[in-house]
Each structure stands twice: as C-alpha cells, then as structure tokens.
N, C-alpha and C positions, 0 to 999 in steps of 0.2 A: 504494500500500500504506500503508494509516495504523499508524501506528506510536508508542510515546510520546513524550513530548519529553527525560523526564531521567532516569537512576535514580542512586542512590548507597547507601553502607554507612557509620554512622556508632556511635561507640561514648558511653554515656550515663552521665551521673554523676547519681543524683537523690536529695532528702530527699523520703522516706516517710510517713506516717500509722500510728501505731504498728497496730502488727497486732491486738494484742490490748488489749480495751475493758475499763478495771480504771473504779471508780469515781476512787481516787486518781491520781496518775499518775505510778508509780514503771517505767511500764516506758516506755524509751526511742522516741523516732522511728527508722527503719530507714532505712538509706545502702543503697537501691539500685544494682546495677549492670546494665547493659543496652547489649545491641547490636541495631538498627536496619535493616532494609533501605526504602527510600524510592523510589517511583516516583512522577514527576508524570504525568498522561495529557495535562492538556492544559493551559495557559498560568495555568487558576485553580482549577483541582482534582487534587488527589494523594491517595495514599494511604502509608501505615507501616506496618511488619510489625514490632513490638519484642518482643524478648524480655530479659525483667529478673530479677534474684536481688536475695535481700535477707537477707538472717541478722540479728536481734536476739541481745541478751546473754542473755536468758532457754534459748537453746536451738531457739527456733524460727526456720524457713528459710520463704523463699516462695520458686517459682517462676511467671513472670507470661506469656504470651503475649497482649501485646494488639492491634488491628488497628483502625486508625483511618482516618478519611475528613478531609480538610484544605479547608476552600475559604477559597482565598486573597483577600485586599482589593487586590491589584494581581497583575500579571504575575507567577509565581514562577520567571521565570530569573534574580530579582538579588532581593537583601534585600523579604521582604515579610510582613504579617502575617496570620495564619488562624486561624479559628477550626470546630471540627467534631465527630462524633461518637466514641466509644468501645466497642468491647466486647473483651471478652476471658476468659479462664481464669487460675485462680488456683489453687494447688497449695499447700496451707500443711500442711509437718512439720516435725516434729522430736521431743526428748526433751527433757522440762522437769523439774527440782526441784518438787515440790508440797509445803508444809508444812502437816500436821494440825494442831491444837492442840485433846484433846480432853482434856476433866477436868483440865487443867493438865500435860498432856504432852504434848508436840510429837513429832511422829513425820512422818520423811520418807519421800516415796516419789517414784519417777521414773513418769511417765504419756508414753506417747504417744502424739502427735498425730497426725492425717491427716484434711484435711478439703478437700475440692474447690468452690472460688466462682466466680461470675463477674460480673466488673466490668463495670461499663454508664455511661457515665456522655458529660462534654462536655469538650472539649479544646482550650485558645487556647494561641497563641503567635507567636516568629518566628523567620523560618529565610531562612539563604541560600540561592542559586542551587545547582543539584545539580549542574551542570558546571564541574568541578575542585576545589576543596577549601572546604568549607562548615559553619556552626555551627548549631543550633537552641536556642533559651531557651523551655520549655514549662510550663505546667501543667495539670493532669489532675483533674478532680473528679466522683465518681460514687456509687455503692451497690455493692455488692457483693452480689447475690442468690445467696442459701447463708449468710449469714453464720448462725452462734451460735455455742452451745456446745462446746467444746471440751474443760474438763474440769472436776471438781468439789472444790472448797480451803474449807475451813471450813464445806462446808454450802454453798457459795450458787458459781454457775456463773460460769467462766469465759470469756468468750465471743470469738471473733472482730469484729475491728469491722466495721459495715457500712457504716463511712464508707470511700469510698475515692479517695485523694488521693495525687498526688508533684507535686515540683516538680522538673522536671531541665533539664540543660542538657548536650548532646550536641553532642558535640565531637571534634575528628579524622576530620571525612567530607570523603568522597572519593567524585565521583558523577562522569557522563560524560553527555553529550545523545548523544540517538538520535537529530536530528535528517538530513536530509536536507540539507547543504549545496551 
C-alpha cells in the first residue's frame, strides 16, 4: 500500500506587500498570519495547504488560501531547500476612510471594499523534516490576477496591487511520518 512519507501542521508569521498600490507610499506593508497543513508524498516532493489573514491600518483585511507544490534539493526528512509553484484565492475587504477634497473642501466618506484575486506566482525556501517538530523560512512572489480598482479618492482610482509577495517564517510544526517501519 503506498502511502506518504510525512504530514505536519505549522502556524506562520509573515511580512506582506502592501495590499493597496498608492503612487506615494503612505500605506503600510501587512503582518500576515497563517496556518499550514504540509504533506510530503515522496522523499523530494511535497505539497502546503496555507491559509493567511492580514489586516492593514487603512481598514482593509485579506483573507488568502494558497496551495503550493515544493520540490526539494535533497531528501526532505531532515533540513532541506525547495523551490516550487503557487496559486491561490484572495479575499480582500473591508471599510476604508476616503477623503474628497473638492473646491477646497474636504468631505469624508466611508467606501466598501470587496474584491476576489488570485495569486499565481513561484515559491523558494527551507524547511525541516515533518516528523516531530519543524521550522520553514519562505518567500513567495507572484501577480495577483483580478487585481484593480477598488475605489475612487480625488478623481483618480485606487487600486489593489498586482504584485504579490510575503516573506514568512513558520514556526511551531509539529508533523509525524507515515512511514512503514
């Protein structure tokens, strides 16, 4: 009976790519958080089920499910590095401040958000062995197909960015082999 070799569950801390694309850059990068489920099938290839949240100061939240394929540079039952593909869904709401300023008076108003993307992109790093307790250091770089507009501030569109980027480092897993001893 073939079977995999390892799964585990790990919880993720990452820095973000701001969500929304301003020319200036007054709005912040996004502190992801995320939890992980991780299966290798066979000694150089795995795959990740991650699911992340990220709130900015603006008002806006993301929710992320992404699902990734790992092919490892050595054995992955003990420290090794991979690199592999991404895709996933991208959920971005919330309720933002917008400030007019027309004829010389500012007038605010609250707008919301709700816009559905999906991240596509390539993914290196490195990760411990998934049987007993293990770290991963990653980065993620892609496009977000769906990005734009979101809402309209002085006349000229506010957009979703179509960059799509984090860097995290997942921490606290705890995995078990399937194997056959």
């Amino acid at each position: 009976m073939a079977c995999g070799q390892a799964s585990g569950f790990n919880f993720t801390l990452g820095y973000a790519h701001p969500l929304i694309q301003q020319e200036e850059f007054s709005v912040a990068p996004s502190v992801t958080l995320g939890l992980a489920y991780q299966h290798d099938f066979e000694p150089r290839f795995g795959v990740a089920f991650d699911f992340f949240y990220a709130s900015e100061s603006n008002g806006l939240k993301s929710n992320e499910f992404i699902y990734s394929a790992k092919f490892f540079t050595s054995d992955n039952d003990a420290t090794a590095f991979y690199i592999g593909s991404f895709v996933g869904v991208q959920s971005l709401k919330g309720v933002v401040s917008v400030v007019d300023v027309n004829a010389g008076m500012a007038t605010a108003r609250r707008v919301e958000i709700s816009k559905l993307q999906f991240p596509i992109g390539v993914r290196a790093g490195v990760r411990g062995g998934l049987d007993g307790y293990f770290a991963e250091l990653f980065t993620q770089v892609g496009y977000a197909i769906g990005s734009g507009e979101l809402y309209m501030q002085e006349g000229k569109a506010v957009n979703s960015s179509p960059l799509y980027m984090c860097v995290g480092f997942s921490f606290l897993g705890f995995g078990w082999d399937h194997r056959n001893r």
